[in-house]
py3Dmol code that shows the C-alpha trace and the ligand (Angstrom):
import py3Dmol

protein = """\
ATOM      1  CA  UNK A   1      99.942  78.494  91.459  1.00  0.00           C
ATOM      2  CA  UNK A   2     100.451  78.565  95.350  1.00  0.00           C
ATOM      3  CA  UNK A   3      97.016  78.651  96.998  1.00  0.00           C
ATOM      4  CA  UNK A   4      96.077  79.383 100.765  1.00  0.00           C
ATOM      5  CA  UNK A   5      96.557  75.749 101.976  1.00  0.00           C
ATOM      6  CA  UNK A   6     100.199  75.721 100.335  1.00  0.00           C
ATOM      7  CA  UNK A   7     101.101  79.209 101.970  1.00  0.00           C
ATOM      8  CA  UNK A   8      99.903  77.736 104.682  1.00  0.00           C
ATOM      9  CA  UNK A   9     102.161  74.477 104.579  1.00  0.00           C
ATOM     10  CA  UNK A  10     104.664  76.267 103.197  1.00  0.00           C
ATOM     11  CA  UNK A  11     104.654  78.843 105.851  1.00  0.00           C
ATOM     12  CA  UNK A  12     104.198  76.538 109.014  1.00  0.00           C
ATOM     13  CA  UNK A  13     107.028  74.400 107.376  1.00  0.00           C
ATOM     14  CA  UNK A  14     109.375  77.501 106.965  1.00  0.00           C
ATOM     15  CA  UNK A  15     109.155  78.222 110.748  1.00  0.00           C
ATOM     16  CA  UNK A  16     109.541  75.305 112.264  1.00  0.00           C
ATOM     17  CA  UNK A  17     112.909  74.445 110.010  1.00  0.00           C
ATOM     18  CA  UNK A  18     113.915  77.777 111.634  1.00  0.00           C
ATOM     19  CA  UNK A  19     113.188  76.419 114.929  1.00  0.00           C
ATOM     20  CA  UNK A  20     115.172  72.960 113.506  1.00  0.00           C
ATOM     21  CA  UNK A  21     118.309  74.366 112.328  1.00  0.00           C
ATOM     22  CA  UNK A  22     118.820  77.625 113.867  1.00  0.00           C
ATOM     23  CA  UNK A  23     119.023  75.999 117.936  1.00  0.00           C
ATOM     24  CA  UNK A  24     121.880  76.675 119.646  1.00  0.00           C
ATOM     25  CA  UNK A  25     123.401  76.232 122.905  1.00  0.00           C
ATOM     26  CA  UNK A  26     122.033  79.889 123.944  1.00  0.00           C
ATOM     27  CA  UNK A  27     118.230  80.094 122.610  1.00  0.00           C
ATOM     28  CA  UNK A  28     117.723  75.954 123.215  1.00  0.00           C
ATOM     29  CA  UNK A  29     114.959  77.457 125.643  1.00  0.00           C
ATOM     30  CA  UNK A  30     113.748  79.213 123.280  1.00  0.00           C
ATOM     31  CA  UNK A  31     113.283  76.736 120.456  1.00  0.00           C
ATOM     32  CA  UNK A  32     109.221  75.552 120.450  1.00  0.00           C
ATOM     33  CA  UNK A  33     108.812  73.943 117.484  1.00  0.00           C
ATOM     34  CA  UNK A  34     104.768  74.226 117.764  1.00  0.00           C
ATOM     35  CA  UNK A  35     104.828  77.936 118.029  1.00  0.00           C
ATOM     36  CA  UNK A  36     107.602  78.077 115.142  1.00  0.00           C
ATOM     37  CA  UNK A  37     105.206  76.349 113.166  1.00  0.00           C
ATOM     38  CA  UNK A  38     102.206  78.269 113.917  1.00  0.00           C
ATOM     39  CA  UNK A  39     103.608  81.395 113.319  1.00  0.00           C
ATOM     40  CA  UNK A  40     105.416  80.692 110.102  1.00  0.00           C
ATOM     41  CA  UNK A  41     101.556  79.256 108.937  1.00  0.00           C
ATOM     42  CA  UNK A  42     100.320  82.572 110.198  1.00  0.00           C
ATOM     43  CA  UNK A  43     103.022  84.816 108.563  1.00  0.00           C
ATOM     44  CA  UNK A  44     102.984  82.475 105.652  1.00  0.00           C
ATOM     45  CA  UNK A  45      99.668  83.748 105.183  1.00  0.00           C
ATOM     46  CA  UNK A  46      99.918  86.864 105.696  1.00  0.00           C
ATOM     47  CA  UNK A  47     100.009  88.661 102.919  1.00  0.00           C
ATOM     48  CA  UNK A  48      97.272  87.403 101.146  1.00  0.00           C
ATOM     49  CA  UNK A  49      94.984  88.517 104.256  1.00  0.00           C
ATOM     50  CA  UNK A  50      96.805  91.754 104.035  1.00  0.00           C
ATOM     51  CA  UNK A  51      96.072  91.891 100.158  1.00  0.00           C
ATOM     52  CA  UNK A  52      92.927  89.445  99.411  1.00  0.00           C
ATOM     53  CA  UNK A  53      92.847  87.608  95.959  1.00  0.00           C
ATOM     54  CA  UNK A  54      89.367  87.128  95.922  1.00  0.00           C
ATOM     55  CA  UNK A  55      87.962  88.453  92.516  1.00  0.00           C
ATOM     56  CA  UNK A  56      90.838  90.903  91.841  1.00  0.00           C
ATOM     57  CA  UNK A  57      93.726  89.137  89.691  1.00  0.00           C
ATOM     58  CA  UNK A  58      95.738  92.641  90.528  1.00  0.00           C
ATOM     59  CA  UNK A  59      95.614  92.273  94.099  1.00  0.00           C
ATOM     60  CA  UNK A  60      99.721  91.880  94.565  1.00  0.00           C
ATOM     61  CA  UNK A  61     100.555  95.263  95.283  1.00  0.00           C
ATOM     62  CA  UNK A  62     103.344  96.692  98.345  1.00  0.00           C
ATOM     63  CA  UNK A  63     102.648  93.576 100.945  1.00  0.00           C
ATOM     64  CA  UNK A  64     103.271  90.938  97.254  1.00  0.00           C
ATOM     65  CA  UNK A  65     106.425  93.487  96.336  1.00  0.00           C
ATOM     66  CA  UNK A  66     110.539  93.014  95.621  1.00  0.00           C
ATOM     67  CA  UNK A  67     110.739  96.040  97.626  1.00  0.00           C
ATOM     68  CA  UNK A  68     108.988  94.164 100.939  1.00  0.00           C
ATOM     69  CA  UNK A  69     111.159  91.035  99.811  1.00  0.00           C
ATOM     70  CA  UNK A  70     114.306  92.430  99.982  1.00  0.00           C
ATOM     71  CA  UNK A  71     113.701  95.003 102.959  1.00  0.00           C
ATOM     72  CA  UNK A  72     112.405  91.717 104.857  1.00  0.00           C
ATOM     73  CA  UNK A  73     115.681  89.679 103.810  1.00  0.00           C
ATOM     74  CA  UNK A  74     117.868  92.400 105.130  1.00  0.00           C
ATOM     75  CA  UNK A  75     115.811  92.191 108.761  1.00  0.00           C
ATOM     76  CA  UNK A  76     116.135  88.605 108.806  1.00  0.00           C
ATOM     77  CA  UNK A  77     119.475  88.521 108.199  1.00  0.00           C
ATOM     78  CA  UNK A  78     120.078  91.504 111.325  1.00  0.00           C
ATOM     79  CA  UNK A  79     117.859  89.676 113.594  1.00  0.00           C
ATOM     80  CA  UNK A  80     119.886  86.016 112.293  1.00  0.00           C
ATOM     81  CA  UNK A  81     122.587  88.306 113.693  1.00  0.00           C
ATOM     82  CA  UNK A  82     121.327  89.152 116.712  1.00  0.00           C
ATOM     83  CA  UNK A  83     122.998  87.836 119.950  1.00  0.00           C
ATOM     84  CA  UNK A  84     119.785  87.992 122.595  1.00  0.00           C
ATOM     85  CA  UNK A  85     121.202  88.314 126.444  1.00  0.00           C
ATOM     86  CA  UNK A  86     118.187  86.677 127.840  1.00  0.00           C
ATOM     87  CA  UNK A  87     115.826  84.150 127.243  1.00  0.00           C
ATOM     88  CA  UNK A  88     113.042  86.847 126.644  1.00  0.00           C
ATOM     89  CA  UNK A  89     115.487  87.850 123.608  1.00  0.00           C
ATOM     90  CA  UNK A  90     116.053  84.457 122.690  1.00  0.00           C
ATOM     91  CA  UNK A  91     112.560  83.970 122.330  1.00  0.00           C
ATOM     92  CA  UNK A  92     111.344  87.001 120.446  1.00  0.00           C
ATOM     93  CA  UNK A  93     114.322  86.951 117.838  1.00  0.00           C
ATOM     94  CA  UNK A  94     112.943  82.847 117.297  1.00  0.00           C
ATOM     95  CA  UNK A  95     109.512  84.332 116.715  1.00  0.00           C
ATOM     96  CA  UNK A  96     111.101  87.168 114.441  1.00  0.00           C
ATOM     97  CA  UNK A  97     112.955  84.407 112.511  1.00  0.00           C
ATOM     98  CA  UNK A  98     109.750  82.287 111.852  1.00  0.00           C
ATOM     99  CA  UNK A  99     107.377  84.857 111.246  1.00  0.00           C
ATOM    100  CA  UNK A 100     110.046  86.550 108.412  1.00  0.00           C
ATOM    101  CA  UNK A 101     110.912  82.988 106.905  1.00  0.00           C
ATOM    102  CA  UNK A 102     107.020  82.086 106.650  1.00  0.00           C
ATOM    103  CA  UNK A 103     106.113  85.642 105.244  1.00  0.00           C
ATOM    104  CA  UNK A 104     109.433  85.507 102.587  1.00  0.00           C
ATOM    105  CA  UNK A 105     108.032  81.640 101.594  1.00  0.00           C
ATOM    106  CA  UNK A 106     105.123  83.359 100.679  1.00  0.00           C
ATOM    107  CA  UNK A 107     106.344  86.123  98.587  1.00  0.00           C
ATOM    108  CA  UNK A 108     108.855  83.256  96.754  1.00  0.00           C
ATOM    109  CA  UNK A 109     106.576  80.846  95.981  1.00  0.00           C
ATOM    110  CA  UNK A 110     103.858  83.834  94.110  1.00  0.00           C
ATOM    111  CA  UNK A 111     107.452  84.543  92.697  1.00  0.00           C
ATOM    112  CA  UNK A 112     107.522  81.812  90.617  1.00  0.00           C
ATOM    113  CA  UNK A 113     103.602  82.639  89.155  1.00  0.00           C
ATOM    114  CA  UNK A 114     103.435  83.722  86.055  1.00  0.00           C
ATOM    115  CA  UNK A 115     102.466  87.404  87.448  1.00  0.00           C
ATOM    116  CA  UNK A 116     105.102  87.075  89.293  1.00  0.00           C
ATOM    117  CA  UNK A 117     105.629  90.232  92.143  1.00  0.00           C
ATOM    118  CA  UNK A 118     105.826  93.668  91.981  1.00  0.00           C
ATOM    119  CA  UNK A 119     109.010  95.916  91.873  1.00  0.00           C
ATOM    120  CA  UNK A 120     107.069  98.714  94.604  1.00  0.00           C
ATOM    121  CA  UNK A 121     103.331  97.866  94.022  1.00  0.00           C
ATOM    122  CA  UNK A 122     101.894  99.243  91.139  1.00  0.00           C
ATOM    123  CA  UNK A 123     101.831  97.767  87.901  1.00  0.00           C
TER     124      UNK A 123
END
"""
ligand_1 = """\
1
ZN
Zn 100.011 86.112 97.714
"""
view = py3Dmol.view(width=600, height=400)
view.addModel(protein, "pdb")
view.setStyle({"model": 0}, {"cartoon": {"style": "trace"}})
view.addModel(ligand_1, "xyz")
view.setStyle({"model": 1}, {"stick": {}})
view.zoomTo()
view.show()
């Protein structure tokens, strides 16, 4: 079972391969592999702020759901799609990137827990 210091590698690592392999001749200004990582660590966090564990074995509800999975896979994919006409752009749809790949490790790897997530929130 994925605790905070794996979400946390996990995370940071998420965002900084999308700072890796998603440069391109556009958003090379853009790229800052530091931030990337910070941000996927923070994001890859996230939802365990959002929903503590502590004491409550229940505690994956709407932030720990498919429904937040999927939604968030269908904005990364529009922002992947995005073609920014500015640096400024280029730079926020980098942070958007790392902060939806870090949040989606997070929700993958309590995936793979034997409670596994939520359809909506309630179980
Ligand atoms: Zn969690």
């Amino acid at each position: 079972m994925a605790n905070s210091k794996t979400h946390a590698i996990v995370g940071g690592l998420s965002g900084l391969a999308v700072s890796v392999f998603d440069a391109d001749d556009h958003e090379r200004t853009a790229q800052n592999p530091i931030l990337a990582t910070a941000v996927g660590t923070f994001f890859g966090k996230l939802p365990d702020v959002l929903e503590p564990a502590l004491r409550n074995p229940h505690h994956r509800q709407f932030c720990h759901s498919v429904t937040v999975l999927v939604a968030l896979g269908y904005g990364l994919k529009k922002t992947y799609e995005w073609k920014p006409q500015d640096n400024i752009e280029g730079v926020l749809r980098c942070l958007m990137l790392c902060a939806g790949a870090g949040y989606i490790s997070h929700l993958l790897l309590d995936a793979t827990t034997p409670r596994s997530l939520p359809l909506f929130g309630k179980r």
